[in-house]
MIVEX-126454 format. One record per residue (C-alpha): residue number from 1; y, x, z. Coordinates in steps of 0.25 Angstrom, whole numbers. Each point is the difference from the previous one (the first is absolute). Layout:
resi->NUM; c2->Y; c1->X; c3->Z
...
***
This chain:
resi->1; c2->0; c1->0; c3->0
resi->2; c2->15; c1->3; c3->-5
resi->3; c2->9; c1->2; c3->14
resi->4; c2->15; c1->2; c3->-4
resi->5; c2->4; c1->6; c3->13
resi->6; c2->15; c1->3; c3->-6
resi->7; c2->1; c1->-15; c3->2
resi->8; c2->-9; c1->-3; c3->12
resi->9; c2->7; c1->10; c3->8
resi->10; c2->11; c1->-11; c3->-1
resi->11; c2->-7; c1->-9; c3->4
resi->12; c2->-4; c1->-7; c3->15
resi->13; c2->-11; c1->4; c3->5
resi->14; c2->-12; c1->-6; c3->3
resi->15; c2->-2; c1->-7; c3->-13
resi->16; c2->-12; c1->-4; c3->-9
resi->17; c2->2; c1->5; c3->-14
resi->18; c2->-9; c1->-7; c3->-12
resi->19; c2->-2; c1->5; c3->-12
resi->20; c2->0; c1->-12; c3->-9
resi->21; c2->-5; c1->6; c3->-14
resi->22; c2->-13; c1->7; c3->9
resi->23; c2->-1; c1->-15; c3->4
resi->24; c2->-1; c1->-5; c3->-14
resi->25; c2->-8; c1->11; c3->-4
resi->26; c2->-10; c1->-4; c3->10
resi->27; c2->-1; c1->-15; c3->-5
resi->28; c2->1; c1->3; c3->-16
resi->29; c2->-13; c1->9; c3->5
resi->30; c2->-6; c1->-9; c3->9
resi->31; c2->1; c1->-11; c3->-12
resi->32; c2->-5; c1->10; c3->-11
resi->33; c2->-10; c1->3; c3->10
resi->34; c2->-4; c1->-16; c3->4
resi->35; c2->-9; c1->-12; c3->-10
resi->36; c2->12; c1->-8; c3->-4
resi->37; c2->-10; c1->-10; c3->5
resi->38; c2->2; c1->5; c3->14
resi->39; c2->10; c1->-6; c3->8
resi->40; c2->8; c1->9; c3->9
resi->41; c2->7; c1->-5; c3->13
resi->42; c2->10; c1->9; c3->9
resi->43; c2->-1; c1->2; c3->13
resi->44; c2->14; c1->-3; c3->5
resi->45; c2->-6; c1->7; c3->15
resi->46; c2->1; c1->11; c3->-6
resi->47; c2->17; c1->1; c3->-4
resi->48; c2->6; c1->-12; c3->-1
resi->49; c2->14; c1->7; c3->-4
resi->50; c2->8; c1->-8; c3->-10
resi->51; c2->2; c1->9; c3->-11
resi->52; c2->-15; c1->4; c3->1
resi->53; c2->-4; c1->-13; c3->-2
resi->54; c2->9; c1->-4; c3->-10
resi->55; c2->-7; c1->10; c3->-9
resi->56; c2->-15; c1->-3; c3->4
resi->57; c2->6; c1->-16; c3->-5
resi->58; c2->5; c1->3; c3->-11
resi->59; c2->-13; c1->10; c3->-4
resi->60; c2->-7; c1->-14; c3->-1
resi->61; c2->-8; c1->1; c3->14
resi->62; c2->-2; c1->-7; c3->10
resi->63; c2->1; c1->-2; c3->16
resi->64; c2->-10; c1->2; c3->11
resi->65; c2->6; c1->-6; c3->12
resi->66; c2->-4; c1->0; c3->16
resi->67; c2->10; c1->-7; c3->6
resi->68; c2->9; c1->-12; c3->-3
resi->69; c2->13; c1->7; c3->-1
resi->70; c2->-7; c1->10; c3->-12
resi->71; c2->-2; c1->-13; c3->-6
resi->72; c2->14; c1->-5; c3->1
resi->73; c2->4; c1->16; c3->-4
resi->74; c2->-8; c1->-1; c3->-12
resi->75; c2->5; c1->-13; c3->-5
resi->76; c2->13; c1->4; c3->2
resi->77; c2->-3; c1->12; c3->-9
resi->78; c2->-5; c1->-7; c3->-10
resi->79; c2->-15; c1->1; c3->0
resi->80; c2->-7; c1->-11; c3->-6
resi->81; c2->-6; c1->-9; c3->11
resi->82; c2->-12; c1->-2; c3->-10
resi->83; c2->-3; c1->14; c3->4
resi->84; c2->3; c1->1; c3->15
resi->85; c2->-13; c1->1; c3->8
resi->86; c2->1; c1->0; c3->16
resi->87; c2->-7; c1->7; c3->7
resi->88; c2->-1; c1->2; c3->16
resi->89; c2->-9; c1->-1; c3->13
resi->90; c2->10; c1->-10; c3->8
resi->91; c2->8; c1->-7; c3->-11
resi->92; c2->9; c1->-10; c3->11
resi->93; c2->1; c1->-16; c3->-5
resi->94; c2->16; c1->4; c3->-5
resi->95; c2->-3; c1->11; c3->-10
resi->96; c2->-13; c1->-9; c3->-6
resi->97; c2->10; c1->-10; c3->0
resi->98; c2->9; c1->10; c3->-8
resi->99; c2->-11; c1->3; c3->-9
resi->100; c2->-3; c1->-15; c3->-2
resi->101; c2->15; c1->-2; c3->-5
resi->102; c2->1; c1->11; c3->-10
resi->103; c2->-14; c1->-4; c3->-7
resi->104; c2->-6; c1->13; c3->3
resi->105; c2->-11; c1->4; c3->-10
resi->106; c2->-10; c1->3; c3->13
resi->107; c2->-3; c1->1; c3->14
resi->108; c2->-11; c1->11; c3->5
resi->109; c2->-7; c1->-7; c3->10
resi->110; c2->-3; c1->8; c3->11
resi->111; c2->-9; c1->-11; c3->9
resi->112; c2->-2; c1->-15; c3->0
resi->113; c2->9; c1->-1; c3->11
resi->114; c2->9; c1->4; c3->-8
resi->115; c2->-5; c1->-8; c3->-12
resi->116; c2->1; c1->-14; c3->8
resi->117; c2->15; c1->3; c3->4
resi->118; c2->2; c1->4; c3->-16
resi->119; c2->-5; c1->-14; c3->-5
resi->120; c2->7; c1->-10; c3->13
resi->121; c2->12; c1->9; c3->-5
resi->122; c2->-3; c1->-3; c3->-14
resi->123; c2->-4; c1->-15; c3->2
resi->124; c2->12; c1->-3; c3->6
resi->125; c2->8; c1->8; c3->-10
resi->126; c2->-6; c1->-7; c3->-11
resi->127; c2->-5; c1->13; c3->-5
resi->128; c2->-12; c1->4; c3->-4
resi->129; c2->-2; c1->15; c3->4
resi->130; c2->-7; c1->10; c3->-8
resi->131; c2->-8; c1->9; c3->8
resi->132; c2->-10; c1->11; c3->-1
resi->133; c2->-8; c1->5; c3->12
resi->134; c2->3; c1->13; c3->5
resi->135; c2->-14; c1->6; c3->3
resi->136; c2->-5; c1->14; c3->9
resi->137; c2->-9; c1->6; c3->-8
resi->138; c2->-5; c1->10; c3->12
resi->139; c2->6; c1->11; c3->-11
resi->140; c2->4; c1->14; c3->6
resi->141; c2->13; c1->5; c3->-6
resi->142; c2->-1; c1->14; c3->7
resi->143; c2->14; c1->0; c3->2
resi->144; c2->8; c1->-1; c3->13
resi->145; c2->-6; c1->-9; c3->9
resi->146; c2->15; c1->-9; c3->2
resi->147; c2->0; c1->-3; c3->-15
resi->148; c2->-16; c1->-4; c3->0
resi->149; c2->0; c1->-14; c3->-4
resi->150; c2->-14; c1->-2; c3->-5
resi->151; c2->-9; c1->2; c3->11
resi->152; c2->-7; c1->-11; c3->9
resi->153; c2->8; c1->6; c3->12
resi->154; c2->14; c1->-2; c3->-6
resi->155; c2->6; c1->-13; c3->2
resi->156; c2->2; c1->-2; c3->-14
resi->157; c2->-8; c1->-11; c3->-10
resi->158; c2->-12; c1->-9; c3->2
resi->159; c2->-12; c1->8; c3->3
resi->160; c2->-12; c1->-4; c3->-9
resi->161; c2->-9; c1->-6; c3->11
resi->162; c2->12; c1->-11; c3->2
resi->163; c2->0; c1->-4; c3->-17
resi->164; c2->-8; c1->-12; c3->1
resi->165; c2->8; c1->-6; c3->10
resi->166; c2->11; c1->1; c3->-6
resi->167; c2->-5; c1->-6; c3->-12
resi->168; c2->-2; c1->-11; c3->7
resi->169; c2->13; c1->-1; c3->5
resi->170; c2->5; c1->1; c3->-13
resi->171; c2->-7; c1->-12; c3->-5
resi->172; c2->9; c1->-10; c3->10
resi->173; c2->13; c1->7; c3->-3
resi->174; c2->5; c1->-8; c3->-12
resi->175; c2->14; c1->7; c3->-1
resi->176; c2->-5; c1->14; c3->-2
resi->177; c2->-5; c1->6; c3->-14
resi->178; c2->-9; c1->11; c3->2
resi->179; c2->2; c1->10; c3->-13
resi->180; c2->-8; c1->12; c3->3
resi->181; c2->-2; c1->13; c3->11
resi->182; c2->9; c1->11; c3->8
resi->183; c2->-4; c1->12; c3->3
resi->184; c2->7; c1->12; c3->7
resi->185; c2->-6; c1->11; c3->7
resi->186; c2->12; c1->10; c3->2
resi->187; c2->10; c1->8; c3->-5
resi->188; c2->3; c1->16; c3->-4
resi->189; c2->-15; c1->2; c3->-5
resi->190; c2->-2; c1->11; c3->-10
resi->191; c2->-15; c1->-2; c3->0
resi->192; c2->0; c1->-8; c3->-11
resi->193; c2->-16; c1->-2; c3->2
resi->194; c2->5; c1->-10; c3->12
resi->195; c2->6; c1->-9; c3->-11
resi->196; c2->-15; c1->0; c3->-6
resi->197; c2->-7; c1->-4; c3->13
resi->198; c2->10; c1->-11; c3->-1
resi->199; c2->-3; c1->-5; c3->-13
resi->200; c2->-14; c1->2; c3->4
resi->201; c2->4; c1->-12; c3->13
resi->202; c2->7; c1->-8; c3->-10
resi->203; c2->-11; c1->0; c3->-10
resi->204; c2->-10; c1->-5; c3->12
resi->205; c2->10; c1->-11; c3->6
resi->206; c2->4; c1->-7; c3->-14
resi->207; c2->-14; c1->-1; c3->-4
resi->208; c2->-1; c1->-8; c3->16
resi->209; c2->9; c1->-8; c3->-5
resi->210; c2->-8; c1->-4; c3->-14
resi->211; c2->-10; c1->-3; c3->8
resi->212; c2->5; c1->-11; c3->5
resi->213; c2->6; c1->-4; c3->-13
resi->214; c2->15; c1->5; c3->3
resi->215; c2->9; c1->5; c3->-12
resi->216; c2->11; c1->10; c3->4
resi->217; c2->12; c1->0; c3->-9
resi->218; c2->5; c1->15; c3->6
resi->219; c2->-4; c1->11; c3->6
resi->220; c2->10; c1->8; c3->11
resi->221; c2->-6; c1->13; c3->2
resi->222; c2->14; c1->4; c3->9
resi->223; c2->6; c1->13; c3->-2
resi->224; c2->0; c1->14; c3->8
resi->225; c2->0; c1->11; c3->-11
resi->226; c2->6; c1->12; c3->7
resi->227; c2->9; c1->11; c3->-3
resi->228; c2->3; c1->16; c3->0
resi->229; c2->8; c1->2; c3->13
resi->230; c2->-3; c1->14; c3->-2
resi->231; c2->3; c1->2; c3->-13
resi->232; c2->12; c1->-11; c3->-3
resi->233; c2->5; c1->8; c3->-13
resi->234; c2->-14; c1->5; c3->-5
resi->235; c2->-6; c1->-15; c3->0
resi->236; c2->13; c1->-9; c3->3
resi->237; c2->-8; c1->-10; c3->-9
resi->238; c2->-14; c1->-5; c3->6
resi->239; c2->-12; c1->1; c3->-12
resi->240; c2->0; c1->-15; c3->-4
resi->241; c2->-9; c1->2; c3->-10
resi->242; c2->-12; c1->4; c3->8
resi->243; c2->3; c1->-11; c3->10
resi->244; c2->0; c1->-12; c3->-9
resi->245; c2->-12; c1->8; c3->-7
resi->246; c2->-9; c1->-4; c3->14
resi->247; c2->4; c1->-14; c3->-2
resi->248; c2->-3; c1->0; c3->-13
resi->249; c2->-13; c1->7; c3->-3
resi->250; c2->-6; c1->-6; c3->18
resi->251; c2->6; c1->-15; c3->1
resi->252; c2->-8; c1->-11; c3->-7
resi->253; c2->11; c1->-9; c3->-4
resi->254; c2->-3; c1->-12; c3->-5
resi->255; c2->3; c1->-8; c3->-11
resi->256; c2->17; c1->-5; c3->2
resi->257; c2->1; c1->8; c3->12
resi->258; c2->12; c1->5; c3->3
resi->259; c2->1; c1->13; c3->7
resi->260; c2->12; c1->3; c3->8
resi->261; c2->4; c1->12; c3->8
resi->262; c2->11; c1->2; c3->11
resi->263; c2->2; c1->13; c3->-1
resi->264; c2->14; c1->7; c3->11
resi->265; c2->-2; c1->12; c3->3
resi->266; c2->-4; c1->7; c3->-14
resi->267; c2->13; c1->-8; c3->-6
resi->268; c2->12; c1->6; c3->9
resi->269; c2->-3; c1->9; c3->9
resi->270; c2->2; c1->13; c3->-9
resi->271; c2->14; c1->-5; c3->-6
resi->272; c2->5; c1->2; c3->16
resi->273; c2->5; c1->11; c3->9
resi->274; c2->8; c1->-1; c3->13
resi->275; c2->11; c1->10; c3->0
resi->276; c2->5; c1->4; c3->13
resi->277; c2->10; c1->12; c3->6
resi->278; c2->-3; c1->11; c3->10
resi->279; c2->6; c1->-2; c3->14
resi->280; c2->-6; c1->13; c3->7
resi->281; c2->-10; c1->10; c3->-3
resi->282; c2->-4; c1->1; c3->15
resi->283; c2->-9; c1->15; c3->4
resi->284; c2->-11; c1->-4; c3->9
resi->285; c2->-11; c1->10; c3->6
resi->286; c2->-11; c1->-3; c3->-10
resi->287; c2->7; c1->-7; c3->-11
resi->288; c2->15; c1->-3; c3->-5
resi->289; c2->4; c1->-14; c3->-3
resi->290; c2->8; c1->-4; c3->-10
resi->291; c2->6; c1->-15; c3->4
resi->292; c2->4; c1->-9; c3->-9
resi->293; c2->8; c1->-12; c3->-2
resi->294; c2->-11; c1->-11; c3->-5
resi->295; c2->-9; c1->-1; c3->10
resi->296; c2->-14; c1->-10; c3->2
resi->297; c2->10; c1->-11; c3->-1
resi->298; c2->1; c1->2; c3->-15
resi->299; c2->-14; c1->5; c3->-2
resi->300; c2->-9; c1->-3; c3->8
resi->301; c2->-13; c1->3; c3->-6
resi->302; c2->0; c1->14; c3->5
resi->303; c2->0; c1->-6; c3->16
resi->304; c2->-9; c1->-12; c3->-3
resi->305; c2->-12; c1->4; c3->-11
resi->306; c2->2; c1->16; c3->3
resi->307; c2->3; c1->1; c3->-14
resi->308; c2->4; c1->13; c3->-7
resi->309; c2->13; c1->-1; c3->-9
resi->310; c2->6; c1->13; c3->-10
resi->311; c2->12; c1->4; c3->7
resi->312; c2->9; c1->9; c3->-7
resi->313; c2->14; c1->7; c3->3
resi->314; c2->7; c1->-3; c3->-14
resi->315; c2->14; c1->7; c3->4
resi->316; c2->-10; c1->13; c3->-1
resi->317; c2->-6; c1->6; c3->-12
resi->318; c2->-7; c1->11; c3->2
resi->319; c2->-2; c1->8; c3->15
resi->320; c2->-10; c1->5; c3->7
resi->321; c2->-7; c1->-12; c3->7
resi->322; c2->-2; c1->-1; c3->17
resi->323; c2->-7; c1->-10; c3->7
resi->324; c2->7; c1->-13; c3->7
resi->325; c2->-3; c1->-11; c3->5
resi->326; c2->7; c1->-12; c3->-6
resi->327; c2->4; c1->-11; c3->10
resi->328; c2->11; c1->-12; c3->1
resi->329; c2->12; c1->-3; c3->11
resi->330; c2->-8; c1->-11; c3->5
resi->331; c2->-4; c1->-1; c3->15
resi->332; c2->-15; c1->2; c3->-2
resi->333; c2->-9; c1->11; c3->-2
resi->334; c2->-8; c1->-7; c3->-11
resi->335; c2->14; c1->2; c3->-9
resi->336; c2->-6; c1->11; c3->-7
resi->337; c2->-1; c1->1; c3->-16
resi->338; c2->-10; c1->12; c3->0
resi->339; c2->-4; c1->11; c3->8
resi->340; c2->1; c1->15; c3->-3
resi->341; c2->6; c1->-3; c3->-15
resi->342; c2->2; c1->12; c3->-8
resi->343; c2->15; c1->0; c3->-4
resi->344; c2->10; c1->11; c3->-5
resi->345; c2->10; c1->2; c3->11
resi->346; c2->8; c1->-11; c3->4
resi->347; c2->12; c1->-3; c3->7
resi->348; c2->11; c1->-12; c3->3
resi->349; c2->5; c1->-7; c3->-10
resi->350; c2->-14; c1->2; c3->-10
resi->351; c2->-5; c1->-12; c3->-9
resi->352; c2->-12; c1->-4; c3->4
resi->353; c2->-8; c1->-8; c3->-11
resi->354; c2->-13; c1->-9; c3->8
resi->355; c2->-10; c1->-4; c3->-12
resi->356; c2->-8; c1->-12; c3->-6
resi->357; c2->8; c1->-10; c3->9
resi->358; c2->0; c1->-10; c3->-10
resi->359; c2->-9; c1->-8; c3->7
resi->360; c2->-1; c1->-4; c3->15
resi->361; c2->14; c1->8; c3->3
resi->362; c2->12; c1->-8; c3->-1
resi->363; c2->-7; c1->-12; c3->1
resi->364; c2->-6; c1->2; c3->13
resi->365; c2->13; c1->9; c3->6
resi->366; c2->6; c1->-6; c3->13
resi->367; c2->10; c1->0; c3->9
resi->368; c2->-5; c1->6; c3->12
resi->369; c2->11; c1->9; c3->8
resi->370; c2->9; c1->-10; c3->-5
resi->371; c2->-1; c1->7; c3->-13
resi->372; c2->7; c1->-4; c3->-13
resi->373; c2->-8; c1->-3; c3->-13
resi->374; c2->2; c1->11; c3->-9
resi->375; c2->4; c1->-3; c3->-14
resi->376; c2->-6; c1->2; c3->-14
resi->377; c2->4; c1->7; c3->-11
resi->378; c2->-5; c1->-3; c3->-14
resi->379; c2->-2; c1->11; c3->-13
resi->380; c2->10; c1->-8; c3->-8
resi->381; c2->11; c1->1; c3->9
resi->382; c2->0; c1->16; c3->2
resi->383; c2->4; c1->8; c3->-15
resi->384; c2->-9; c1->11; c3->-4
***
């Protein structure tokens, strides 16, 4: 990525900078890369930043959504509501009702709790809601155990054993439609053979379903495709090719099915990085410190998941490297960006670039401390 320190160093910091043509260069490669038959949702968890999502709308994809006011955000955008799907383990009676309102184009289910509220809400609505059953398939994403979603021992999905049941229900609610199966079981997998045990799953449950003479219309095998947070410049577009590839050489779609994806992550998270200012360099007896301005309130993935971002002083070129450890103002020792980072060497006042924050930065910053959100920059509005 392109940083124009001249004009950064003008600038306020904390800020997240995106780089909007990397962001179209991902999605004109995820789209060469994708069946135009496949239909492609976005993850608004991910970044729900305006301007991000302006141009994942006008690329002709559409919106995942876990929470009522993403569906509000996304029709406020301009997403089609034939092509938002709402997702969510604990979707409260006023964002189905929200849902209900816009038309959306699918509610995964996450249990028949939640399926006998969605069709009272519908009734009285005179809705009828489309839905498609958000299943655990018991598939191992080997990936952090917080972003593990398809296990029997995460809270998400019906598990198999509780299918019939379901079914059952489904029968005696006359204002839902059901239109097919969910599936997710994590996010930031790299081991693409986790995406063929899944197709392996979802083979097994749609012909459970034949069985008992049910015709699916689509197929949501969710998203989680990971990224390089090592190599941001290397690979700042993840290999779409060899993902949809598993889909289409495992899955056994049938005929008519539609196969929809909801992919975040993979989308935004390379066009981000969170640009912040050194406050100290601070000498300690085993290692120095060099604090900066952002802290865990602007990212705080490092703190939560123990995740490993590319840190790089952009006011220097060329020095020999030293070792630091790179931590925020915040009052808690967990506001640490990464131990013992080799980095040539630093003092006050350096730009400090924080990779790949595209996704799950900005949109999960806070304002703890009694902190202030810090701003976004955009490519087009710095000259070159």
């Amino acid at each position: 990525m392109k940083f124009s320190l001249d004009k950064f160093t003008n600038l306020a910091t904390p800020f997240y900078y995106y780089d909007l043509s990397l962001l179209e260069a991902n999605i004109t490669e995820l789209k060469k890369a994708a069946n135009p038959e496949y239909v492609v949702h976005y993850a608004l968890k991910a970044n729900a930043n305006n301007r991000i999502l302006e141009v994942i709308k006008n690329n002709g994809i559409g919106s995942d959504c876990v929470s009522g006011n993403e569906v509000k955000k996304a029709v406020e955008v301009g997403f089609k509501s034939s092509e938002i799907a709402f997702a969510g383990v604990g979707k409260s009676d006023e964002e189905i009702l929200v849902a209900l309102q816009n038309d959306i184009f699918c509610f995964n289910s996450e249990s028949g709790e939640e399926i006998k509220v969605i069709n009272e809400l519908a009734a009285k609505s005179g809705k009828i809601a489309q839905i498609a059953l958000r299943i655990n398939p018991n598939v191992h994403a080997n990936t952090h155990k917080y972003i593990t979603t398809g296990l029997e021992e995460n809270k998400f999905g019906i598990n198999l054993w509780e299918l019939d049941s379901v079914m059952e229900l489904l029968k005696a609610c006359k204002n839902i439609k059901l239109l097919g199966i969910h599936f997710h079981i994590g996010s930031q997998i790299n081991d693409l053979s986790n995406f063929k045990n899944l197709c392996t799953k979802v083979n097994e449950i749609q012909h459970w379903f034949e069985e008992r003479n049910y015709k699916l219309e689509h197929i949501n095998v969710g998203g989680g495709l990971g990224v390089d947070y090592h190599h941001p410049d290397e690979n700042p577009v993840p290999d779409y090719k060899s993902y949809f590839e598993v889909f289409e050489k495992f899955l056994e779609l049938r005929k008519n099915q539609k196969l929809h994806f909801e992919l975040g992550r993979a989308i935004v998270a390379q066009c981000g990085s969170l640009i912040s200012k050194v406050l100290y360099v601070k000498k300690g007896v085993n290692t120095s410190f060099v604090i900066l301005d952002a802290g865990m309130t602007e990212l705080i993935r490092p703190a939560l998941y123990q995740s490993y971002h590319k840190i790089e002083n952009i006011s220097k070129v060329t020095s020999e490297n030293q070792r630091y450890d790179v931590v925020g103002p915040i009052c808690e020792s967990s506001d640490c960006f990464g131990k013992a980072v080799m980095l040539p060497e630093t003092i006050r006042g350096d730009l400090f670039a924080i990779r790949t924050t595209g996704a799950y930065g900005e949109v999960m910053a806070s304002n703890y401390n009694l902190r202030e959100k810090a701003k976004a920059i955009y490519s087009d509005e710095l000259e070159f």
